[in-house]
C-alpha positions as CSV (number, residue, x, y, z in Angstrom):
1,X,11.9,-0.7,-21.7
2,X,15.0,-0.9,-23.8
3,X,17.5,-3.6,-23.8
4,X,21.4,-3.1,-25.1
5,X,23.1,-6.5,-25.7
6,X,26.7,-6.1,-27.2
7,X,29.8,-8.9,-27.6
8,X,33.0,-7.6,-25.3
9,X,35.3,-9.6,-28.1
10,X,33.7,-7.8,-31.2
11,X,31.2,-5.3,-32.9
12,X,28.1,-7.5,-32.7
13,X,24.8,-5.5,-31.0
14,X,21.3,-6.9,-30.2
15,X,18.9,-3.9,-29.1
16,X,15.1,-4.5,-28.2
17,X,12.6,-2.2,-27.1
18,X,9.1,-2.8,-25.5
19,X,6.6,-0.6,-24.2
20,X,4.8,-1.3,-21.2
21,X,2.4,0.3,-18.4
22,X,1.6,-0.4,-14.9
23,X,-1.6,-0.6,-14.3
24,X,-3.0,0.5,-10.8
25,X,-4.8,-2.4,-8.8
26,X,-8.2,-1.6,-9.5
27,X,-9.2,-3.5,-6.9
28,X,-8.4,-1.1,-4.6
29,X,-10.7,2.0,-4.6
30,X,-9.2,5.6,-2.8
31,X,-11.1,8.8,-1.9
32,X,-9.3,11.5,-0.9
33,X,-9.1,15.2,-0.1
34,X,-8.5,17.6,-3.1
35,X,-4.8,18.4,-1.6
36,X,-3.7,14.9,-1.8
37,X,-1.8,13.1,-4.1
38,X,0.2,10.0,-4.6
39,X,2.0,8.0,-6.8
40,X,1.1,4.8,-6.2
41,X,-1.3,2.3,-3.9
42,X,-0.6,-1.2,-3.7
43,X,-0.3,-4.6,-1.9
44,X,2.8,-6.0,-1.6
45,X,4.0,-9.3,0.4
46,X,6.8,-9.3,2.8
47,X,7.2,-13.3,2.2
48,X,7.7,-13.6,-0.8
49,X,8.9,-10.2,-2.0
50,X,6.2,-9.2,-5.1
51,X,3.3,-7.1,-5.7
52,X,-0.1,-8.8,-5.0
53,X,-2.3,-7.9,-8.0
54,X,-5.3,-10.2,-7.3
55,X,-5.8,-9.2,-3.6
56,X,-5.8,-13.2,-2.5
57,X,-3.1,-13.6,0.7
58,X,-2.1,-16.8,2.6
59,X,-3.2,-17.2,6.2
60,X,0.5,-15.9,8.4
61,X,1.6,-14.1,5.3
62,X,2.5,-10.4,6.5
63,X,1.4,-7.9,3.8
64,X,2.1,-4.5,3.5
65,X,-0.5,-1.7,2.2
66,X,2.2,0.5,0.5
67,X,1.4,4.1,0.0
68,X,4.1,5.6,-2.2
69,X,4.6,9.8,-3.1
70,X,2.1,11.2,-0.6
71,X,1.7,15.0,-0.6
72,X,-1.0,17.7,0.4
73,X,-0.1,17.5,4.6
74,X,1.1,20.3,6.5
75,X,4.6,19.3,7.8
76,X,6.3,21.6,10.4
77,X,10.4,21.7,10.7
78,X,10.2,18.7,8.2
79,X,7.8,16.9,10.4
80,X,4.2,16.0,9.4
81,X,1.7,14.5,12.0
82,X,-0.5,12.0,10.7
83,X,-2.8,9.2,11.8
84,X,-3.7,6.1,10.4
85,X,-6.6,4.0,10.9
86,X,-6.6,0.3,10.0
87,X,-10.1,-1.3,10.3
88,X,-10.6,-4.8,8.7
89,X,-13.7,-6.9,8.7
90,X,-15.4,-10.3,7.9
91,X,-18.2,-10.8,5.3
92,X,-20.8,-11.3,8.3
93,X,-19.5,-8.0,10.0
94,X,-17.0,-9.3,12.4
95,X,-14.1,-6.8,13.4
96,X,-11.0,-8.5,12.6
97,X,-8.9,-6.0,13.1
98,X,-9.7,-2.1,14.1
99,X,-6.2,0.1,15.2
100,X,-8.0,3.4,15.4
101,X,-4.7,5.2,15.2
102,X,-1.0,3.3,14.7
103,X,0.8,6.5,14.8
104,X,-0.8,7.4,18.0
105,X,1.3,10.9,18.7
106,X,4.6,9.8,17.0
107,X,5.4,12.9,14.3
108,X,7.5,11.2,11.1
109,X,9.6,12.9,8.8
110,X,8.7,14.4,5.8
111,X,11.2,12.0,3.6
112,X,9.4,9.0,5.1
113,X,6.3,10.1,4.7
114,X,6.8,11.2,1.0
115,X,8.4,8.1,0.5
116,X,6.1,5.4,1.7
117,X,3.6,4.5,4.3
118,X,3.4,0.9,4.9
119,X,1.0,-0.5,7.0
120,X,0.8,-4.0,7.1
121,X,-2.1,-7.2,8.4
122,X,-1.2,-11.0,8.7
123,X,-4.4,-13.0,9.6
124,X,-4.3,-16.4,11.6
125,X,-6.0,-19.6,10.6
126,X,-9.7,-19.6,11.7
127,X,-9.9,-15.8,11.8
128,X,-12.5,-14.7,9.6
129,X,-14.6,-15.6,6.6
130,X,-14.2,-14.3,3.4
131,X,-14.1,-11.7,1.7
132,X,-12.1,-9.4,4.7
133,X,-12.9,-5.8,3.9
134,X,-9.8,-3.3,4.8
135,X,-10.4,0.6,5.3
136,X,-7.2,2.1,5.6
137,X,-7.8,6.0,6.5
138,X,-4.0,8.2,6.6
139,X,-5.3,11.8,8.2
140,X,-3.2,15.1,8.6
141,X,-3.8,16.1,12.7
142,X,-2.6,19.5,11.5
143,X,-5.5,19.8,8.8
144,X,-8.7,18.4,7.0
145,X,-6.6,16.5,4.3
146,X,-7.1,12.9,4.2
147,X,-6.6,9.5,2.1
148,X,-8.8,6.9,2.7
149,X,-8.4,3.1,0.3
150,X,-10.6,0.5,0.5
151,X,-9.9,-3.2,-0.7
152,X,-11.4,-7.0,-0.1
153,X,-8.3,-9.8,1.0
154,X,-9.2,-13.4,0.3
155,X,-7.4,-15.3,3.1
156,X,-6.0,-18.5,0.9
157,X,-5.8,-22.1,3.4
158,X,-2.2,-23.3,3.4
């Protein structure tokens, strides 16, 4: 990052530069199809607008799983059809949540889907014990190419 700070009334300058990286969430893990790719997986919370880094999410709080830059699916006349599986259970096996297909048969546009894919869970009070185990799967109906992330949410009492 580099910073240019200069005085509107004379010649005075103040620059500064830093180097930084992003680091991927390492809790989330991803297997996917040699024709994938993506830029980037991560949490992020629609409350209070940041990036969750240490997987840990208050009970009511809606939170996206954002999947940015996807490539590798067959689109047709700038369509791609894709399914996405949500599954999400409790650390004695409970199914909290299982959407076998949130797409159902609804085609989206190639912009949108090389832009982001954001599914998203909010979990009630009393709904599960932790740690809640999340498979998110994002399939091509048109070939074999998938994505699949895996992640553990900590549900955090109010």
């Amino acid at each position: 990052m580099f910073v240019h700070i200069w005085d509107k009334n004379g010649k005075n300058t103040y620059d500064s530069k830093f180097e930084f990286k992003i680091e991927a969430n390492k809790e989330i893990t991803t297997e996917k199809t040699n024709n994938v790719k993506y830029n980037e997986i991560y949490l992020f919370s629609n409350s209070t607008k940041n990036v969750i880094t240490d997987n840990s999410i208050n009970i009511n709080e809606p939170v996206y799983i954002i999947f940015e830059g996807l490539s590798g699916f067959k689109s047709s006349d700038g369509k791609i059809s894709l399914g996405l599986s949500l599954i999400a259970t409790d650390n004695k096996g409970k199914t909290i949540l299982n959407y076998p297909d949130l797409y159902n048969d609804e085609d989206i546009s190639l912009e949108e889907f090389s832009s982001q894919i954001a599914p998203y869970v909010e979990f009630s009070s009393g709904t599960a014990n932790n740690p809640i185990k999340c498979v998110i799967t994002i399939w091509d109906k048109n070939s074999n190419e998938k994505i699949t992330s895996k992640l553990d949410l900590n549900i955090l009492a109010n």
